[in-house]
BAGUSE-697089 format. One record per residue (C-alpha): x, y, z; residue in one letter. Coordinates in steps of 0.02 Angstrom, whole numbers, plus 50000, padded with zeros to 5 digits. Example, Ala and Ser with C-alpha at 12.3 -4.5 7.8 and 13.67 -1.06 7.14 Angstrom:
BEGIN
506154977550390a506844994750357s
***
This chain:
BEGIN
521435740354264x522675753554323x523585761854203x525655755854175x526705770554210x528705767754166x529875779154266x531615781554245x532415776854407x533555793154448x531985805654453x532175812154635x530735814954743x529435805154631x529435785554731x527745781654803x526825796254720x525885788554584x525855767654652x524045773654717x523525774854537x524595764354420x525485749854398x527395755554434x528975750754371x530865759154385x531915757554223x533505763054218x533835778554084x534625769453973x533835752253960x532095755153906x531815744853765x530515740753654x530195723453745x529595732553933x528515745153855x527645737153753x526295736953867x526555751353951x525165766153950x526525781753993x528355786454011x529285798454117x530975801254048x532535810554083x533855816253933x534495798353884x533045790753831x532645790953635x530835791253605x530445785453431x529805773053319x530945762953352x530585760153535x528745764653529x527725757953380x527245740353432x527245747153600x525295756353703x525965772253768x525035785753743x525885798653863x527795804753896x528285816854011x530005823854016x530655830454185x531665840954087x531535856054000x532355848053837x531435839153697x532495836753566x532715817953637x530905816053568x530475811753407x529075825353425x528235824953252x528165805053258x527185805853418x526025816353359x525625804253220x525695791653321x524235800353447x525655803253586x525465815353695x526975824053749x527515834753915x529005842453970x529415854054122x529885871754037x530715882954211x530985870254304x532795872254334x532995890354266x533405895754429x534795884554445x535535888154284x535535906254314x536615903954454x537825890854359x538025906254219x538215920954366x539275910554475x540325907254333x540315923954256x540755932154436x542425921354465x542915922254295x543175942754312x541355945954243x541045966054338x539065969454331x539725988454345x540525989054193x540265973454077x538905967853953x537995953953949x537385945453794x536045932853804x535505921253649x533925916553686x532635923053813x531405909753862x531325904054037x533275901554074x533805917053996x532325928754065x533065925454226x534955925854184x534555946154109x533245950354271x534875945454373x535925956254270x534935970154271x534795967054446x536835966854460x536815983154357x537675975154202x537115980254030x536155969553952x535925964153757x534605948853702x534325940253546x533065928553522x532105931053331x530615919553382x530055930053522x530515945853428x529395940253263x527955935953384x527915950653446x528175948353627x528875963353728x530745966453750x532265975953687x533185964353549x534735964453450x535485954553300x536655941753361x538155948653257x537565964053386x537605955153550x539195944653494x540115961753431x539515969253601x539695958153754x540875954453879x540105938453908x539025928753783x537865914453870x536785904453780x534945896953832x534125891153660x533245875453631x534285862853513x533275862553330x533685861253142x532355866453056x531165879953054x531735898453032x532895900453167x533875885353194x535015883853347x536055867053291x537855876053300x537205893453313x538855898253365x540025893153244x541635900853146x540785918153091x540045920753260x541795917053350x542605926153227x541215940853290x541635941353473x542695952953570x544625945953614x544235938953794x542445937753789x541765923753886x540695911753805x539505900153895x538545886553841x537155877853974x535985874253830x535995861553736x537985854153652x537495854653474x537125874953486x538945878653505x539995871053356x541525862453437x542825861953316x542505882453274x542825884853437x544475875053471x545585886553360x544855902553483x545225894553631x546965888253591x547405905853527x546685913153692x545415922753599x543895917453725x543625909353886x542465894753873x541225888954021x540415872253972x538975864354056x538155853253891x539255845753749x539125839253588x539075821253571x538955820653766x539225809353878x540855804953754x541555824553765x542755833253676x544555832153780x545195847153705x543715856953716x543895850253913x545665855153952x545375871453841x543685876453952x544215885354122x542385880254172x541935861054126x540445851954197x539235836054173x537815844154116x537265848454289x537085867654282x535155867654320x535275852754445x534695860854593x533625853554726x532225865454703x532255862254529x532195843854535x530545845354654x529935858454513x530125846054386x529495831454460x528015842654541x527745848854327x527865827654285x526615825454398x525475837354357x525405831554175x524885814254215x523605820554338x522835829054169x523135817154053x522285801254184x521295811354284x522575806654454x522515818154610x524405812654660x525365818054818x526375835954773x526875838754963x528475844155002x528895847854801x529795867354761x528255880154718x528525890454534x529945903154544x529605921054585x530805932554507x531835942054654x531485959654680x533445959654750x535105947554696x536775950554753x538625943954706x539115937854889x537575928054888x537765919454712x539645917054738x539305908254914x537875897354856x538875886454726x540615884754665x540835877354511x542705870354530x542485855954619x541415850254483x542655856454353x543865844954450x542695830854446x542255830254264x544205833754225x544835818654343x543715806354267x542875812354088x542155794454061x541265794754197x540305810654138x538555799354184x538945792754325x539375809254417x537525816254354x536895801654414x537575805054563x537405824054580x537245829554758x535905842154703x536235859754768x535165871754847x534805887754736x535435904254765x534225914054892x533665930554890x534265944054941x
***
């Protein structure tokens, strides 16, 4: 019998690919439910979709995929136990979010000639956000103590350094709480308290890594400008962190066409391993090749972040509805 694959229904590009080779069914993110996978064999999820116990131990599945590059919606140890395998799509919107974070830094008064960067964490979003800046000519300073303690090849500071430092502080870490490094509200009072007076800070991470409430009292005193792209607690956001944030957004920064194709392309290729499946890829966005050129007119015309501001701002509630219905945006090109 084939195989019962469970898809959440607002993956782009993914309908008719895999009915050749499994029993199909569209679920809405937010109402799978222990009942309607029970008998399922896999999952592909989105961010919404809590993958636990609770959901999954009476249920058959034995493989998620993410099309994201986020896991913490995973209970990733409990799988393992359990004899789950899990995927997830690591680049596949990095593009995308490097041009969210330029295009913001660029109309916010961000000058490549003169100011310094400071990226917190340097994994597949932030490797791209500092190739762009060096590309731009800005200075730039990276932190990131798990690829510095494993030895892999780069320039690093502390992050008192890079805080102390930049002009602009953007942050690309993966949401944890354990382990040696944790990023749950990595940028809290004494980090705040480190930047320079007008320093932008910009979080397209995950919400939890920047601590709200320390940075309310900065932003109400004027002390930083905030651009916000993931939120604690989201989809029910902070209103003052909103109306304090000259940037606001629905966690869309990496929502890019390309890098919807990329992650459904990386979904697909996980079940092909995992079932042994030879599915349809045509037409899906290739891997990113880093640019050998970048320029400002070229990020600044490919996407405008204000007219999402002005969404999210006119309607806060309906912070999953206008994901939902993102009109995905074509990435910056090169130059």
């Amino acid at each position: 019998m084939k195989p019962k694959i469970l898809i959440d229904d607002n993956i782009p590009y993914i309908g008719g690919r895999l009915e050749p080779f499994a029993r199909v069914e569209y679920v809405d993110q937010f109402d799978f439910n222990p009942d309607n996978v029970r008998d399922a064999d896999a999952l592909i999820i989105r961010t919404r979709t809590r993958c636990d116990s609770s959901l999954l131990s009476d249920s058959s599945v034995r493989m998620i995929a993410t099309a994201t590059i986020g896991m913490d919606q995973i209970d990733i140890p409990w799988c393992e136990r359990a004899g789950i395998k899990v995927a997830n799509c690591p680049g596949c919107n990095a593009p995308a979010v490097a041009q969210y974070v330029w295009s913001s830094l660029l109309r916010k008064g961000f000058n490549p000639a003169s100011d310094t960067i400071g990226i917190a964490g340097c994994g597949n979003v932030g490797s791209i956000v500092a190739h762009w800046g060096k590309l731009l000519g800005a200075r730039v300073l990276i932190c990131d103590p798990p690829r510095q303690e494993a030895g892999m090849p780069g320039e690093y500071v502390s992050l008192d350094t890079l805080l102390g430092e930049s002009d602009a502080v953007t942050l690309h870490t993966p949401l944890t709480k354990t382990g040696r490094h944790p990023s749950f509200h990595l940028i809290s009072d004494h980090e705040i308290e480190r930047m320079k007076h007008g320093a932008i800070l910009i979080n397209a991470a995950r919400g939890a890594v920047l601590d709200t409430e320390a940075a309310l009292p900065a932003l109400r005193a004027d002390k930083i400008t905030a651009v916000i792209d993931t939120w604690e607690g989201e989809p029910a956001i902070n209103r003052e962190l909103l109306s304090l944030s000259d940037i606001a957004t629905f966690h869309i920064a990496g929502y890019s066409r390309q890098g919807k194709e990329r992650a459904t392309r990386m979904v697909l290729e996980e079940i092909d391993r995992f079932f042994g499946f030879e599915t349809d890829k045509s037409g899906l966005a290739p891997a990113y090749v880093f640019p050998e050129r970048i320029n400002v007119d070229a990020i600044l015309q490919s996407y405008d972040p204000a007219c999402d501001t002005d969404a999210l701002r006119a309607d806060p509630e309906a912070f999953d509805i206008l994901r939902r219905n993102y009109n995905y945006r074509e990435e910056t090109p090169e130059s």
